[in-house]
FIROVO-228122 format. One record per residue (C-alpha): x, z, y; residue in one letter; residue number from 1. Coordinates in steps of 0.25 Angstrom, whole numbers, plus 5000, padded with zeros to 4 digits. Example, Ala and Ser with C-alpha at 12.3 -4.5 7.8 and 13.67 -1.06 7.14 Angstrom:
2
@east:5049; up:5031; north:4982; aa:A; i:1;
@east:5055; up:5029; north:4996; aa:S; i:2;
This chain:
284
@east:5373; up:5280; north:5407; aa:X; i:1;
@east:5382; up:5291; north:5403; aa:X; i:2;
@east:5373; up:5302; north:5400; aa:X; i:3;
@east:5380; up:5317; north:5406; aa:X; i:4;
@east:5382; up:5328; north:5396; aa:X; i:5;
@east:5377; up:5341; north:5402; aa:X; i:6;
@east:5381; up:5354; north:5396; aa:X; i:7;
@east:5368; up:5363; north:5397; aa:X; i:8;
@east:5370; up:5377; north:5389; aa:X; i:9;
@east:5380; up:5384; north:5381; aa:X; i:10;
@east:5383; up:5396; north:5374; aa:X; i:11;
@east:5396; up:5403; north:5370; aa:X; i:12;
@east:5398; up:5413; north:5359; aa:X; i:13;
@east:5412; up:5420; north:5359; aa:X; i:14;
@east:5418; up:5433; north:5357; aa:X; i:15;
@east:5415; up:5438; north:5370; aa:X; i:16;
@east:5400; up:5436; north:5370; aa:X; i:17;
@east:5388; up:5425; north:5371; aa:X; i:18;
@east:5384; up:5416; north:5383; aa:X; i:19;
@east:5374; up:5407; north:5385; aa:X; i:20;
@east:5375; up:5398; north:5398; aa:X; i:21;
@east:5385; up:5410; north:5403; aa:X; i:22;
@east:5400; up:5410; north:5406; aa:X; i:23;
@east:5406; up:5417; north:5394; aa:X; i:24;
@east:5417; up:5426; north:5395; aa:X; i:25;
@east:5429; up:5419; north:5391; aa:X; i:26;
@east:5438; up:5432; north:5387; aa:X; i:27;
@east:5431; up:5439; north:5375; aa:X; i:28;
@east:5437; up:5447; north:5364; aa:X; i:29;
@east:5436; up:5444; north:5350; aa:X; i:30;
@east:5438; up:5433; north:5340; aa:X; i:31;
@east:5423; up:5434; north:5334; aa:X; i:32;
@east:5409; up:5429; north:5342; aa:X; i:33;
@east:5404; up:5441; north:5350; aa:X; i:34;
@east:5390; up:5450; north:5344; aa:X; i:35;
@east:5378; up:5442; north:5351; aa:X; i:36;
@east:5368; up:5452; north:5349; aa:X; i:37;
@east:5356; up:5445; north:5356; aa:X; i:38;
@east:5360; up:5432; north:5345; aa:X; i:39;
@east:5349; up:5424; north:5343; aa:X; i:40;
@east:5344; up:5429; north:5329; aa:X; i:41;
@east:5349; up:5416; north:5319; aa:X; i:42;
@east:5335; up:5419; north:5310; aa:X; i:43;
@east:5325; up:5415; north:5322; aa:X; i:44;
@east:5335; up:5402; north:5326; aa:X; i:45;
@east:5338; up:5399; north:5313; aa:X; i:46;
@east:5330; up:5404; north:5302; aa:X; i:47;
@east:5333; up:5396; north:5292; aa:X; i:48;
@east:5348; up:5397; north:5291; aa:X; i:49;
@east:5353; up:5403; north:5278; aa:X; i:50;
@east:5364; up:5410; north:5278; aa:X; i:51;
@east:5371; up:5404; north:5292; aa:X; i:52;
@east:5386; up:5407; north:5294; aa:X; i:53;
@east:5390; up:5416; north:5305; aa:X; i:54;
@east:5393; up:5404; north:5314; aa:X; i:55;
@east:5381; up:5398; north:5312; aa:X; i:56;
@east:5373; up:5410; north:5317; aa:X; i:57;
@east:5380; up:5410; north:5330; aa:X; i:58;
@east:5380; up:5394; north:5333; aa:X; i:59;
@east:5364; up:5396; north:5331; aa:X; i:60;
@east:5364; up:5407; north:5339; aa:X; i:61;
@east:5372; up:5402; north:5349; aa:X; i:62;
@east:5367; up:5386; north:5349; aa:X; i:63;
@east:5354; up:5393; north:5351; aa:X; i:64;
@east:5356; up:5402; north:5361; aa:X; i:65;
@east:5363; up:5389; north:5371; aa:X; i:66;
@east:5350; up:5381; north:5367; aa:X; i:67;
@east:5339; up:5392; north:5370; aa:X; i:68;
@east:5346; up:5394; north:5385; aa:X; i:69;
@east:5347; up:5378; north:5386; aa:X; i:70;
@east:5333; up:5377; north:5383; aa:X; i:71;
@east:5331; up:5388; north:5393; aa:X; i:72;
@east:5334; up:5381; north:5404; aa:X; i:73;
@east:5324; up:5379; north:5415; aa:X; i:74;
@east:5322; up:5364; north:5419; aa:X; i:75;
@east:5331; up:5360; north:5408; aa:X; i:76;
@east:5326; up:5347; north:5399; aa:X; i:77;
@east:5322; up:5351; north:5384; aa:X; i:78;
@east:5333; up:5351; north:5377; aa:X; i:79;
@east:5328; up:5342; north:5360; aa:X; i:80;
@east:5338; up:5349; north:5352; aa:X; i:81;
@east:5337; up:5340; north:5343; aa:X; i:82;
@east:5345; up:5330; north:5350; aa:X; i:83;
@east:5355; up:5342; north:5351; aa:X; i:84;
@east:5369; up:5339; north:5345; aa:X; i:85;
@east:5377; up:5348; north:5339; aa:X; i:86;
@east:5391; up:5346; north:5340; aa:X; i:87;
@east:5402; up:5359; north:5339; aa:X; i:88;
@east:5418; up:5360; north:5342; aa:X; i:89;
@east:5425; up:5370; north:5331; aa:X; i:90;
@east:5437; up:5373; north:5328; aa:X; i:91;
@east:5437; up:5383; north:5318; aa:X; i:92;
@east:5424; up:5374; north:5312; aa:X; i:93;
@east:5419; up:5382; north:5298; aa:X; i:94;
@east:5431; up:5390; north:5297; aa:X; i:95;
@east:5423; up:5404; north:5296; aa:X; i:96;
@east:5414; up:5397; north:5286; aa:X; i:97;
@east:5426; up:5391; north:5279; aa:X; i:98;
@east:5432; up:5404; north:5277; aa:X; i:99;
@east:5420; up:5413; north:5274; aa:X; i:100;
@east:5417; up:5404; north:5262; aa:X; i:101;
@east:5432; up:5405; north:5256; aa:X; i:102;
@east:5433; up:5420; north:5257; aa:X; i:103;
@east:5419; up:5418; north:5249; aa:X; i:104;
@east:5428; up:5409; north:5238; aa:X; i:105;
@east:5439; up:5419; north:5238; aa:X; i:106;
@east:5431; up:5433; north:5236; aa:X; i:107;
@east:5419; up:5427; north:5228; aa:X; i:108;
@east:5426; up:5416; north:5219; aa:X; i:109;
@east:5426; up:5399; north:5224; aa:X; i:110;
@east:5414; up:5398; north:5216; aa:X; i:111;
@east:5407; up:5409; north:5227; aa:X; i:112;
@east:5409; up:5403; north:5239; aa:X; i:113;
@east:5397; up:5406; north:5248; aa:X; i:114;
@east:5388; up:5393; north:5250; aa:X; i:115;
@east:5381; up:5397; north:5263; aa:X; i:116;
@east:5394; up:5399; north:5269; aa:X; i:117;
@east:5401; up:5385; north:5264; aa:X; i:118;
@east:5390; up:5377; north:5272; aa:X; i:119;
@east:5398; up:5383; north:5285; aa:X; i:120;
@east:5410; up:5378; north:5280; aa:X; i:121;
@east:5406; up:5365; north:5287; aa:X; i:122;
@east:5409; up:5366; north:5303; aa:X; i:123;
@east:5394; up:5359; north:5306; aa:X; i:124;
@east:5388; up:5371; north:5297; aa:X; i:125;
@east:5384; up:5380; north:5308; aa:X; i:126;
@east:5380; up:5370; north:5319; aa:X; i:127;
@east:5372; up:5363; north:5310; aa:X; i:128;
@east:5365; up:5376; north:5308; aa:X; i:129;
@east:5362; up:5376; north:5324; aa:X; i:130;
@east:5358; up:5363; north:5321; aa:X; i:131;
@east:5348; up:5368; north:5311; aa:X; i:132;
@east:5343; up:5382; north:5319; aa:X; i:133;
@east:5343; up:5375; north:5333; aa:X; i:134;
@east:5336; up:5362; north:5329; aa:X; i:135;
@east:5347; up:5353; north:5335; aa:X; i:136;
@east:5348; up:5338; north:5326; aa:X; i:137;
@east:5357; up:5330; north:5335; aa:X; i:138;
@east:5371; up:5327; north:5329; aa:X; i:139;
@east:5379; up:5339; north:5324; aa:X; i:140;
@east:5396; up:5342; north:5320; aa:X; i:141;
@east:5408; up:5349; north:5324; aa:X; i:142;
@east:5421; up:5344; north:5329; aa:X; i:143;
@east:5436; up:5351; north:5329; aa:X; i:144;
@east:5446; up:5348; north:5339; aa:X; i:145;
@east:5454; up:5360; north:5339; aa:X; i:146;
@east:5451; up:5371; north:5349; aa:X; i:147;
@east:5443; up:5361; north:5358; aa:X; i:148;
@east:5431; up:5358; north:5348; aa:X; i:149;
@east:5422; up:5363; north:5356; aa:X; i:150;
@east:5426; up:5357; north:5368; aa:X; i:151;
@east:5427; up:5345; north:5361; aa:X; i:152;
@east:5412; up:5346; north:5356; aa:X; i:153;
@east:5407; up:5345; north:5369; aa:X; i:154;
@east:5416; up:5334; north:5373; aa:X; i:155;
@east:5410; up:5327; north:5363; aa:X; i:156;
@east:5395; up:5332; north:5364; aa:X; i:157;
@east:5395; up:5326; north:5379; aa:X; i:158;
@east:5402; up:5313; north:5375; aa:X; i:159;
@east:5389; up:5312; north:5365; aa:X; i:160;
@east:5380; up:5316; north:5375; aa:X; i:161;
@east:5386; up:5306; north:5387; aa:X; i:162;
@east:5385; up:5294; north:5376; aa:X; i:163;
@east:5372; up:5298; north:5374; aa:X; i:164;
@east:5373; up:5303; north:5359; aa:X; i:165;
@east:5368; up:5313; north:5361; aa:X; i:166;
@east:5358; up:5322; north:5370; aa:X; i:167;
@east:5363; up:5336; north:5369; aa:X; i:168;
@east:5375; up:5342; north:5361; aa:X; i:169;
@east:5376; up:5356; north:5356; aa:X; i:170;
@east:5392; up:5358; north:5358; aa:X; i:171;
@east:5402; up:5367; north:5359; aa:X; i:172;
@east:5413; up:5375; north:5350; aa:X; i:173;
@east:5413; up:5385; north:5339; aa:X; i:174;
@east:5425; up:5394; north:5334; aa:X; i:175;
@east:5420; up:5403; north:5322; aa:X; i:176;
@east:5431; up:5408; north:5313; aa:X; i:177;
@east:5424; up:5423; north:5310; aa:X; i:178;
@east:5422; up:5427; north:5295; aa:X; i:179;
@east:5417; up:5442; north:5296; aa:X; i:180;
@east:5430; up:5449; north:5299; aa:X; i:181;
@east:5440; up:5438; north:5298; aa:X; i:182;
@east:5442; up:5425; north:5307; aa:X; i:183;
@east:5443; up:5412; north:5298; aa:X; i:184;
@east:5451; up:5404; north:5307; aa:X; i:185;
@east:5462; up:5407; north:5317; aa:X; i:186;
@east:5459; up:5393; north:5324; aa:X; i:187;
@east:5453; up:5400; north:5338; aa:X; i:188;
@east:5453; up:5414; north:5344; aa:X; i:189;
@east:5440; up:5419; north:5345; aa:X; i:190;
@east:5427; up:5413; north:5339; aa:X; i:191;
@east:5419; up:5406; north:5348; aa:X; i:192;
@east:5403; up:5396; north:5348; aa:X; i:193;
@east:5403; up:5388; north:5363; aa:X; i:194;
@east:5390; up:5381; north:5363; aa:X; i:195;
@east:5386; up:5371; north:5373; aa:X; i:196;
@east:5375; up:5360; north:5375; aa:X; i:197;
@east:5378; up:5347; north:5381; aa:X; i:198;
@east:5367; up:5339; north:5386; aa:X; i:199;
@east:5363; up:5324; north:5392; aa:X; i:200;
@east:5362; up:5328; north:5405; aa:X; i:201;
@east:5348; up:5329; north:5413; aa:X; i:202;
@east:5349; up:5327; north:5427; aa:X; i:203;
@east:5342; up:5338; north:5431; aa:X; i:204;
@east:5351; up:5348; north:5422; aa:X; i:205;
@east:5361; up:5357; north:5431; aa:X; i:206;
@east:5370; up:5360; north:5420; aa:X; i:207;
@east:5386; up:5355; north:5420; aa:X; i:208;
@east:5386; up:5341; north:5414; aa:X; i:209;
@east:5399; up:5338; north:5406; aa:X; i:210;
@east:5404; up:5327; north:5416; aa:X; i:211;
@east:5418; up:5324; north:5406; aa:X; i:212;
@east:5422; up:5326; north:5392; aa:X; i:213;
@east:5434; up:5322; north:5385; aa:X; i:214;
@east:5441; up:5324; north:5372; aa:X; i:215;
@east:5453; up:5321; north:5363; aa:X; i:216;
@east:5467; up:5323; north:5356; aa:X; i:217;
@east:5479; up:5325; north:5361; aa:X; i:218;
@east:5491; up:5322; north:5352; aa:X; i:219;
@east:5505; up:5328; north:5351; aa:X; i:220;
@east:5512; up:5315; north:5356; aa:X; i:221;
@east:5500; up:5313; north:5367; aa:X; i:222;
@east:5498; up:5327; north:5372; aa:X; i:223;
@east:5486; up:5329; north:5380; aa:X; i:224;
@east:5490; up:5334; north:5397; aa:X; i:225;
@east:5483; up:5345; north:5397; aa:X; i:226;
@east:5483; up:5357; north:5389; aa:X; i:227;
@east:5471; up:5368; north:5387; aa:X; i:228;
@east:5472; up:5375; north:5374; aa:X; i:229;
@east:5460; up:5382; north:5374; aa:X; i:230;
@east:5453; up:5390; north:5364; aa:X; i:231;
@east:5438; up:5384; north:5360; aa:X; i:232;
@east:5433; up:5397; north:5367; aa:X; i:233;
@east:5440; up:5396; north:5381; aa:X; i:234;
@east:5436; up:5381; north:5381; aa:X; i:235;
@east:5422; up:5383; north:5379; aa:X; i:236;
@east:5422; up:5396; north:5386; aa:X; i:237;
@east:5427; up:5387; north:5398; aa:X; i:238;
@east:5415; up:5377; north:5396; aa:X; i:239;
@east:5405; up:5387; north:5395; aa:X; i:240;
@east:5410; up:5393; north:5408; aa:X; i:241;
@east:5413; up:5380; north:5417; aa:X; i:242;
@east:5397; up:5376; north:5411; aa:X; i:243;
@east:5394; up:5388; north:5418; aa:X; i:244;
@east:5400; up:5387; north:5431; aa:X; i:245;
@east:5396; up:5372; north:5432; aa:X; i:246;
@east:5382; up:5375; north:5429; aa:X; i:247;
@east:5382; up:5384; north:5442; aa:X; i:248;
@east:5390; up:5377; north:5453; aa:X; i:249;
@east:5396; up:5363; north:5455; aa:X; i:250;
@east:5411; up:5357; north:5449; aa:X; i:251;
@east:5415; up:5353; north:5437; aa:X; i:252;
@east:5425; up:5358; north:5426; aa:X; i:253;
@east:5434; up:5353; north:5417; aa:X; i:254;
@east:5438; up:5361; north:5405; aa:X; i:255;
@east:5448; up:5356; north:5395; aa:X; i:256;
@east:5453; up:5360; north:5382; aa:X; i:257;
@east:5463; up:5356; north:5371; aa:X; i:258;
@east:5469; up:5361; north:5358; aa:X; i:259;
@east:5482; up:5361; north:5352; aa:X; i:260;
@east:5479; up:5352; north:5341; aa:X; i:261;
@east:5477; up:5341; north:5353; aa:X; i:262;
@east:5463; up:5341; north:5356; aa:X; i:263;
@east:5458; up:5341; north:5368; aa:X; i:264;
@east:5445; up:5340; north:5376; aa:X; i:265;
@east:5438; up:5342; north:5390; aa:X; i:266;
@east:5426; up:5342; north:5397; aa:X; i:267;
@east:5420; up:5342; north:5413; aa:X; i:268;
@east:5407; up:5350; north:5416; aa:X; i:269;
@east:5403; up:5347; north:5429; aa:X; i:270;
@east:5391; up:5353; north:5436; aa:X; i:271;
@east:5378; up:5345; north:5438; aa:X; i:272;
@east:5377; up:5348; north:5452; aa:X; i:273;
@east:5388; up:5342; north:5455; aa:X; i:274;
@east:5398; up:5333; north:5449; aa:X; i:275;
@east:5408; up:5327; north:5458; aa:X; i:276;
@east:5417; up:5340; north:5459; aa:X; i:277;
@east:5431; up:5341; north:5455; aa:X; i:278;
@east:5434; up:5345; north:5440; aa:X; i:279;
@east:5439; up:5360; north:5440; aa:X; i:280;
@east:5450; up:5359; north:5426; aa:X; i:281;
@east:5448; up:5371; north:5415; aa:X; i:282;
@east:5461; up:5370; north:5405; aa:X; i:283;
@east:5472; up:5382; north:5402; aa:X; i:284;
């Protein structure tokens, strides 16, 4: 029997503010993650982190903040978060790191580049340091593809938890290019962490289920029909917000994204209550 993906909690961290379970704002100014002043402090989650790198900090304090209000949940089953895989889209991936460490090389000498900022020069740095704060020991790894690598990520996350690989995925996207005043990669817009928590569905559970997933790659000679260049921040602000609406009323929503190197993905919530509605399509 196919086992349902249900997407139970999320939390967004963009340049216009924090949410947890809550529309976001979609319009923000800035490039940078908004000041979260009420953050959860990084020594009483993870005391024994050294020296973490400034993305590292927030996906803690993010990832804990999405599992503090999943396990708040009244009547919701117990959530083991050591069967929690951890599984995030990027596509500027350690770019922030990458380019802290060379200004190191270039001001200090290549002998004196700093070593607690070279661990970050791997994209699985920072999610494995989740990992270690938060207690999750599933599976763990990033995944590019283009602008939709975090759409992608929970395409993937629910085909693993359909299949029965897995019982709960920590999913999402992360776009992190900041190094104090400077950006480190022109790739996106504006910085953005979208974290959400696939689960096996419990039949009890009122939260939208992810009733269809789909991904691919689109070439030059066989170009895909439809067309929905949007940034990682639009297309996880519009599964943040459709999660949302879904969790309140009946229907289902579509949303779809693609990038113009030929990627492209897509994903149906539907709500619980009911699931024989007609798909309303989210593309621009």
């Amino acid at each position: 029997m196919t086992i349902e993906p249900l997407l139970s909690s999320f939390a967004l961290w963009t340049p216009a503010g924090v949410w947890t379970n809550a529309a976001p704002v979609i319009q923000g100014s800035g490039v940078d993650l908004a000041p979260w002043s009420t953050a959860p402090s990084l020594s009483a989650i993870h005391p024994r982190a050294r020296r973490p790198h400034l993305l590292a900090v927030a996906l803690v304090q993010l990832a804990h903040a999405l599992l503090s209000a999943r396990d708040a949940v009244r009547g919701a089953p117990p959530l083991h978060r050591h069967e929690v895989d951890l599984l995030l889209g990027t596509l500027t991936g350690s770019a922030s790191a990458d380019f802290e460490f060379w200004s190191g090389t270039q001001s200090r000498g290549p002998a004196f580049g700093s070593p607690s900022t070279f661990v970050y020069t791997l994209p699985t740095a920072p999610p494995a340091e989740v990992a270690l704060a938060l207690g999750l020991r599933g599976s763990l790894a990033t995944l590019t593809a283009g602008s939709i690598s975090g759409i992608a990520s929970i395409v993937r996350s629910a085909s693993r938890i359909a299949a029965g690989r897995a019982r709960a995925c920590l999913c999402g996207g992360v776009e992190f290019a900041r190094t104090g005043n400077r950006r480190a990669s022109g790739s996106v817009e504006q910085d953005a962490i979208a974290l959400f928590l696939v689960e096996a569905a419990p039949a009890s559970m009122r939260w939208p289920v992810i009733r269809d997933w789909e991904a691919g790659f689109a070439s030059e000679t066989e170009p895909s029909d439809r067309v929905a260049d949007l940034s990682p921040l639009s297309s996880l602000t519009g599964v943040a917000c459709a999660a949302v609406k879904l969790g309140a009323s009946s229907g289902s929503k579509e949303i779809f994204s693609s990038s113009s190197d030929g990627h492209w993905a897509r994903i149906t919530l539907a709500s619980s209550q009911r699931l024989d509605e007609p798909v309303e399509s989210h593309s621009s």
